[in-house]
MARTOR-407058 format. One record per residue (C-alpha): y, x, z; residue in one letter. Coordinates in pm, whole numbers, plus 50000, padded with zeros to 5 digits. Layout:
residues N
(atom (Y,X,Z),'A')
...
***
This chain:
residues 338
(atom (17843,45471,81425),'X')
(atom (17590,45725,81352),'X')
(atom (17577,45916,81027),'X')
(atom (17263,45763,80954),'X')
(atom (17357,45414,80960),'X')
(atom (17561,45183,80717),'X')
(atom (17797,44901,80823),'X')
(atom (17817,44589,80654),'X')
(atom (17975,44262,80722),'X')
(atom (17730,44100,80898),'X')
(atom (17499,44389,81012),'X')
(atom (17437,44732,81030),'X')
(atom (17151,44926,80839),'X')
(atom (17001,45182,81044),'X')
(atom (16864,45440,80822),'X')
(atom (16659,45728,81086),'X')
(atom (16364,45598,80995),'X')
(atom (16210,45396,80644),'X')
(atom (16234,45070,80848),'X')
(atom (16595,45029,80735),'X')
(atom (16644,44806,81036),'X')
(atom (16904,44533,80920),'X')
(atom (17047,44462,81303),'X')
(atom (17302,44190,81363),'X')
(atom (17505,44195,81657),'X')
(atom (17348,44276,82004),'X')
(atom (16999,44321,81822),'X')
(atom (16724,44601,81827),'X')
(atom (16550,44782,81592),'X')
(atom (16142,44785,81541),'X')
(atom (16174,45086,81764),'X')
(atom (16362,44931,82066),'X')
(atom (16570,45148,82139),'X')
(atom (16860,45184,81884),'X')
(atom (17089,44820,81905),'X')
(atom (17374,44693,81710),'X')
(atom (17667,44695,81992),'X')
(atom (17906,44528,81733),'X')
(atom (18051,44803,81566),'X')
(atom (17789,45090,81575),'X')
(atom (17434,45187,81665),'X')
(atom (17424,45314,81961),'X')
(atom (17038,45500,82123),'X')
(atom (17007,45284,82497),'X')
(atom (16779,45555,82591),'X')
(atom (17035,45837,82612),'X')
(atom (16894,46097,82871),'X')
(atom (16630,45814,82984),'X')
(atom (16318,46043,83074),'X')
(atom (15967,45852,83120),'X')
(atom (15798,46238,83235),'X')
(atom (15841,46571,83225),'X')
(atom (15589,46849,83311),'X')
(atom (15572,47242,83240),'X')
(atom (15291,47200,82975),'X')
(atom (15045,47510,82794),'X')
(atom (15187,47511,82429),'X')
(atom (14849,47421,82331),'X')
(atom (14850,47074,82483),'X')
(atom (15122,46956,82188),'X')
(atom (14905,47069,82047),'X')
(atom (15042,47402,81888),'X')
(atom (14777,47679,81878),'X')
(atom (14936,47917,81621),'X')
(atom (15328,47880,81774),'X')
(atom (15317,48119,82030),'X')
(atom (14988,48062,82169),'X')
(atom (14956,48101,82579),'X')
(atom (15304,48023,82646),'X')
(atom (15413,47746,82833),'X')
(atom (15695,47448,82742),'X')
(atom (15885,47173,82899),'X')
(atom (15794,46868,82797),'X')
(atom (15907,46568,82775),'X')
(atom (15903,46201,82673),'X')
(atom (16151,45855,82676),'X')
(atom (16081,45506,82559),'X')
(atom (15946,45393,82235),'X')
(atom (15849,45404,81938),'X')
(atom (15947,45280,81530),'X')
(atom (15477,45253,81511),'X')
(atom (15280,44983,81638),'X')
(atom (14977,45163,81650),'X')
(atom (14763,44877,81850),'X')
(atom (14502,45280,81920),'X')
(atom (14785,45392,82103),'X')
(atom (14750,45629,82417),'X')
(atom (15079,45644,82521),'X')
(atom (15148,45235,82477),'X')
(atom (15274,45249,82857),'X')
(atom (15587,45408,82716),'X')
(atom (15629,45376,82354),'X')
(atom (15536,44983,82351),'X')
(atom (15750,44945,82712),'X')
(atom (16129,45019,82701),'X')
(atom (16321,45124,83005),'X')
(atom (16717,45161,83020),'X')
(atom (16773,45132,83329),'X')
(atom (16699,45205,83662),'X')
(atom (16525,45546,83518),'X')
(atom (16561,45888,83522),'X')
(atom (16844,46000,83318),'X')
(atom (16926,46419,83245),'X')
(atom (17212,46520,83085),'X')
(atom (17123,46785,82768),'X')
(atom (17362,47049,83005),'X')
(atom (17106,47025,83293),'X')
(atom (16808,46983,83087),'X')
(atom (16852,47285,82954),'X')
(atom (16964,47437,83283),'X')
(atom (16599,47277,83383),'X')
(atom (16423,47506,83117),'X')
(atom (16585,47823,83138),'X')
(atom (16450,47826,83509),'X')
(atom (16117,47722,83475),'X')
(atom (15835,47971,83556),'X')
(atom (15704,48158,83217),'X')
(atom (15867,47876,82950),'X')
(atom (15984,47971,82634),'X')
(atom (16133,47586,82532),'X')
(atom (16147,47247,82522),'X')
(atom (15930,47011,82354),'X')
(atom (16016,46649,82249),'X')
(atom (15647,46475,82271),'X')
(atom (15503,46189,82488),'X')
(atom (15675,45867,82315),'X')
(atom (15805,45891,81959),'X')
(atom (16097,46167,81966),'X')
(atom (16236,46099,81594),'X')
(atom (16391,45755,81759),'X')
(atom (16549,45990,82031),'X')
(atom (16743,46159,81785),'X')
(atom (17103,46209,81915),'X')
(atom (16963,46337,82264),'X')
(atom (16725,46567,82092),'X')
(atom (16963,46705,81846),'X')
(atom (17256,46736,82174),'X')
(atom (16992,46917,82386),'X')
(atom (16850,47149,82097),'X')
(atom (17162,47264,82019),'X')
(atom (17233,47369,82349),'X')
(atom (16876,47533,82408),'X')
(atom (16903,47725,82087),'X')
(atom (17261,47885,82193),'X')
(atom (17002,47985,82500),'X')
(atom (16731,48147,82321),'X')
(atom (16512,47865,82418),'X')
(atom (16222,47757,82115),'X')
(atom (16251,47390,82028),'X')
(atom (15930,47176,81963),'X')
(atom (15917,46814,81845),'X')
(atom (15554,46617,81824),'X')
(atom (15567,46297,81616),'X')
(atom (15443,46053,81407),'X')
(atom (15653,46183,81110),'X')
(atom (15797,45826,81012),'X')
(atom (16176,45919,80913),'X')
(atom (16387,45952,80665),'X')
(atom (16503,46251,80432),'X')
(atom (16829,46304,80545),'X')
(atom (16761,46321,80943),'X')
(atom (16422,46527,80861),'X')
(atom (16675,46770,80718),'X')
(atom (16908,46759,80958),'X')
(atom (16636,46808,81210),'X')
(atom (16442,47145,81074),'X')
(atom (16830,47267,81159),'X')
(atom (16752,47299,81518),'X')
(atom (16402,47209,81536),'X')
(atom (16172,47527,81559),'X')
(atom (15763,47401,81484),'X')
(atom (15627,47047,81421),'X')
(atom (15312,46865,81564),'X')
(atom (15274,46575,81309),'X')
(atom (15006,46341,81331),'X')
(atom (14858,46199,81016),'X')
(atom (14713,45903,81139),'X')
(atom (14504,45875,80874),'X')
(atom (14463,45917,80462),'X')
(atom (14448,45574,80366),'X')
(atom (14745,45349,80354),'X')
(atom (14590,45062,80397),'X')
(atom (14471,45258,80768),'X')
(atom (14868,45281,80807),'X')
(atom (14968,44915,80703),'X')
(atom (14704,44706,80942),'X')
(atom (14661,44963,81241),'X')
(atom (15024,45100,81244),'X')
(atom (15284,44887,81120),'X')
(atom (15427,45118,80841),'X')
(atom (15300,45313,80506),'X')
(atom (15145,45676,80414),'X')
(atom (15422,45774,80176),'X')
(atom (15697,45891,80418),'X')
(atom (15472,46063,80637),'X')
(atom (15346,46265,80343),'X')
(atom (15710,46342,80206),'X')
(atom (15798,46430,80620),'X')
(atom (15504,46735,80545),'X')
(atom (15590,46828,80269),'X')
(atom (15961,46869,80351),'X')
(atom (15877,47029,80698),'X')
(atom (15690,47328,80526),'X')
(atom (15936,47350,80255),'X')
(atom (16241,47404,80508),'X')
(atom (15975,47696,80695),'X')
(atom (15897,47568,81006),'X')
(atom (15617,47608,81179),'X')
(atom (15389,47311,81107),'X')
(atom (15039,47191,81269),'X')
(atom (14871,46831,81220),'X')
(atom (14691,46623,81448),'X')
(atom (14445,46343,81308),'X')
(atom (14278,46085,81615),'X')
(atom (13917,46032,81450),'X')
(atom (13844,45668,81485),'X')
(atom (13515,45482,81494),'X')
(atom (13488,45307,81161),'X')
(atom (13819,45358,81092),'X')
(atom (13963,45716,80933),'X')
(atom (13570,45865,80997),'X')
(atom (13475,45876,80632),'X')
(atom (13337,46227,80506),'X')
(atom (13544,46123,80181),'X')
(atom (13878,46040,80359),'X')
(atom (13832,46402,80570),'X')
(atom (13769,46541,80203),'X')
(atom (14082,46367,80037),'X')
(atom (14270,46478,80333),'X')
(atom (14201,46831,80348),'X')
(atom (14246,46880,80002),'X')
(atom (14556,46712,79987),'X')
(atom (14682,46961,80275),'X')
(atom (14541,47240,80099),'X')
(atom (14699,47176,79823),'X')
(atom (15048,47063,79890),'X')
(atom (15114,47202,80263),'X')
(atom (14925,47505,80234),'X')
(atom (14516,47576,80370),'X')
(atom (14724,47778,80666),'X')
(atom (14836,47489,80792),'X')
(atom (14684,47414,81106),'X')
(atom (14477,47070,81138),'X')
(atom (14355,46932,81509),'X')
(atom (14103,46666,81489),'X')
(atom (14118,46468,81815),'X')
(atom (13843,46229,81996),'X')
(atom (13974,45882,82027),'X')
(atom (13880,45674,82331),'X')
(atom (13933,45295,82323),'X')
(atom (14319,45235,82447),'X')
(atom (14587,44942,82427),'X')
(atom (14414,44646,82207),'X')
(atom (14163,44827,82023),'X')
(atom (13788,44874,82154),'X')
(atom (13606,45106,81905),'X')
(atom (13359,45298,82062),'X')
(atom (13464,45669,82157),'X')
(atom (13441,45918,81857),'X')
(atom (13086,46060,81887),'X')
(atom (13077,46410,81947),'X')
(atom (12871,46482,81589),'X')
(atom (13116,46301,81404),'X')
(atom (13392,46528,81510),'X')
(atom (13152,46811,81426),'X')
(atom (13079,46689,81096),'X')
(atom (13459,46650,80996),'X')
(atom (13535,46954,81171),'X')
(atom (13279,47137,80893),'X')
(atom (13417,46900,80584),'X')
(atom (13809,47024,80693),'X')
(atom (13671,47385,80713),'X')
(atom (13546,47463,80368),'X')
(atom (13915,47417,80271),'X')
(atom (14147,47478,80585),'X')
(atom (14204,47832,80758),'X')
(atom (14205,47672,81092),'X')
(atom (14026,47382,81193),'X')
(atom (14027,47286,81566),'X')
(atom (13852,46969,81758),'X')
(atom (14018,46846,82049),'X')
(atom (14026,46608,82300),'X')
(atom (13663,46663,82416),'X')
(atom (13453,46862,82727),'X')
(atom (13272,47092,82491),'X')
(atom (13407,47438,82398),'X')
(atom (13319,47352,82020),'X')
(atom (13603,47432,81746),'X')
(atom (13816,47596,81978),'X')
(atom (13820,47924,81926),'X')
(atom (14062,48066,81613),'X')
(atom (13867,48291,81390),'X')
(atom (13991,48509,81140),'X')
(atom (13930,48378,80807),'X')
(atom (13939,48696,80603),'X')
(atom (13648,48867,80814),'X')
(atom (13544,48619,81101),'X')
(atom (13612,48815,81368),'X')
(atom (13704,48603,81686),'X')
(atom (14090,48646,81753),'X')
(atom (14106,48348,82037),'X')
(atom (13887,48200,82236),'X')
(atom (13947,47900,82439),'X')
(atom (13831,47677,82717),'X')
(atom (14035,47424,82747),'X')
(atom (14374,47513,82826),'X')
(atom (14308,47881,82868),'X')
(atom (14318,48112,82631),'X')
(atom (14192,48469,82600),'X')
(atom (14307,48679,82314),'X')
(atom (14003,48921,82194),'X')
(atom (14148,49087,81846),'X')
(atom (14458,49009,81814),'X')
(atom (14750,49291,81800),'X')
(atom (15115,49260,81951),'X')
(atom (15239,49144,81599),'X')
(atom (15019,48844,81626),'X')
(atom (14770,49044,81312),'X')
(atom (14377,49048,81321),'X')
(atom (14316,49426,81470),'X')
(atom (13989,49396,81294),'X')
(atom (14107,49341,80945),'X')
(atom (14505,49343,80945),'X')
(atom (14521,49003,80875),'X')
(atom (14809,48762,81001),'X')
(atom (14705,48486,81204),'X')
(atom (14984,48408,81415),'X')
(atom (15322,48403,81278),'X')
(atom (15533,48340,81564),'X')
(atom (15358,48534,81892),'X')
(atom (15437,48738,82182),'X')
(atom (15213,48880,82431),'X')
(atom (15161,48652,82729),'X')
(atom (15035,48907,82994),'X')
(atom (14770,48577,83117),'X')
(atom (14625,48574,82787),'X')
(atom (14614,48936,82679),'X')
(atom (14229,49164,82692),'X')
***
């Protein structure tokens, strides 16, 4: 049995995530992947890859954890959300345990350390907080190797794991899915509240934290949500903290129209008067890309797309315009560097 489970006599309480999961025998929890076998939990998906790909740090997205550097990646089965928006359904509403690619933690990280210009792994794709014993087993190993360790996810789990996690986790995508519980209880499946503790504890322990929001149609597009948001963020998480806004295109069983360019703009502004470092993403045009300096404005990274140049930034990751730091964890990636 896992530490984060309780037996009792006719079930066990699985307590990763704030589902609580109350599995009899031979049954699965909301996420599908963690089953009663009779006298423990046990994770089916153990080493179960659904992809795996050398990706740019900045597709997690991180743009302020080593920016220009390049991370496995990769994804399972899954997921303890039934976002009915999502754009990964294929693999976190569709569980596979067998006949799949499996990777022991040993040769995964074997995998990493020999893969051109990467400086980690990164748990992403499907939900990687329901993954837990493989992604705590292969982060232990790839931090005895000097490897960074990156983990993108909805944010949906408990105190106790969280904490557990920051141990050998290194930086955080979360996405806030939206301010507004009711947002969370129809379109999701779960509640605001843990997410927002999941923040708050993440930047408490010191790791490196960004936030991704998907802007949809008529649903988390309100000027007055983006304000409540931002100033929630600023206020309790720090206005340092990273926030991506992404485009939404209609996926799984919801048909909103496509976030409209202006919108994005518009939120983008809203999240600016009270954020450091705003960024739109998910769209063709080269708007809210760049990073800019928010104690003079100089440019310190421009982007386009993927590719990065850095303009004014020294080798400490500091504005060499105004001293300022921008980037807290950097080194110079000889691609990126002008």
């Amino acid at each position: 049995m896992t530490e984060f489970s309780v037996k009792y006599e006719n079930y066990i309480e699985c307590q990763l995530c704030p589902h609580f999961c109350k599995l009899k025998s031979g049954k699965t929890g909301i996420c599908g992947v963690r089953k009663n076998t009779g006298e423990k939990i046990e994770l089916t998906t153990y080493g179960i890859i659904s992809g795996i790909a050398s990706d740019p740090m900045e597709k997690k997205p991180l743009y302020h954890y080593y920016p220009g550097h390049k991370i496995l990646s990769l994804g399972s089965y899954g997921c303890n959300m039934s976002c009915d928006f999502c754009q990964n359904f294929h693999i976190s509403q569709n569980i596979h345990t067998t006949d799949s690619l499996r990777i022991t933690p040993k040769i995964l990280v074997n995998k990493a350390m020999h893969t051109e210009n990467n400086i980690g792994i990164a748990f992403t794709y499907n939900e990687p907080v329901i993954w837990f014993e493989y992604v705590r087993d292969v982060s232990e190993i790839a931090k005895r190797s000097g490897l960074s360790t990156v983990l993108v996810s909805n944010g949906y789990i408990n105190r106790k794991p969280l904490t557990e996690m920051t141990g050998f986790i290194d930086a955080f995508n979360i996405d806030l899915k939206s301010f507004n519980n009711n947002f969370y209880k129809k379109l999701t499946g779960t509640g605001i509240e843990p997410v927002k503790s999941s923040l708050k504890q993440i930047v408490k322990s010191g790791k490196h934290l960004e936030i991704t929001t998907l802007v949809i149609t008529n649903e988390n597009d309100s000027e007055q949500e983006m304000e409540n948001q931002v100033e929630w963020i600023a206020g309790e998480l720090g206005k340092d903290v990273p926030l991506h806004l992404s485009k939404y295109f209609p996926m799984y069983k919801r048909e909103n129209p496509s976030t409209a360019e202006a919108t994005l703009m518009r939120l983008y502004e809203i999240a600016s008067e009270k954020l450091d470092y705003v960024y739109i993403g998910n769209i063709l045009s080269e708007n809210g890309q760049d990073t800019i300096c928010p104690k003079c404005g100089a440019t310190a990274t421009q982007r386009s797309g993927y590719s990065i140049t850095q303009m004014n930034i020294d080798n400490y990751g500091r504005c060499n315009k105004c001293g300022n730091l921008i980037y807290k964890n950097y080194s110079i990636s000889s691609s990126t560097k002008h």
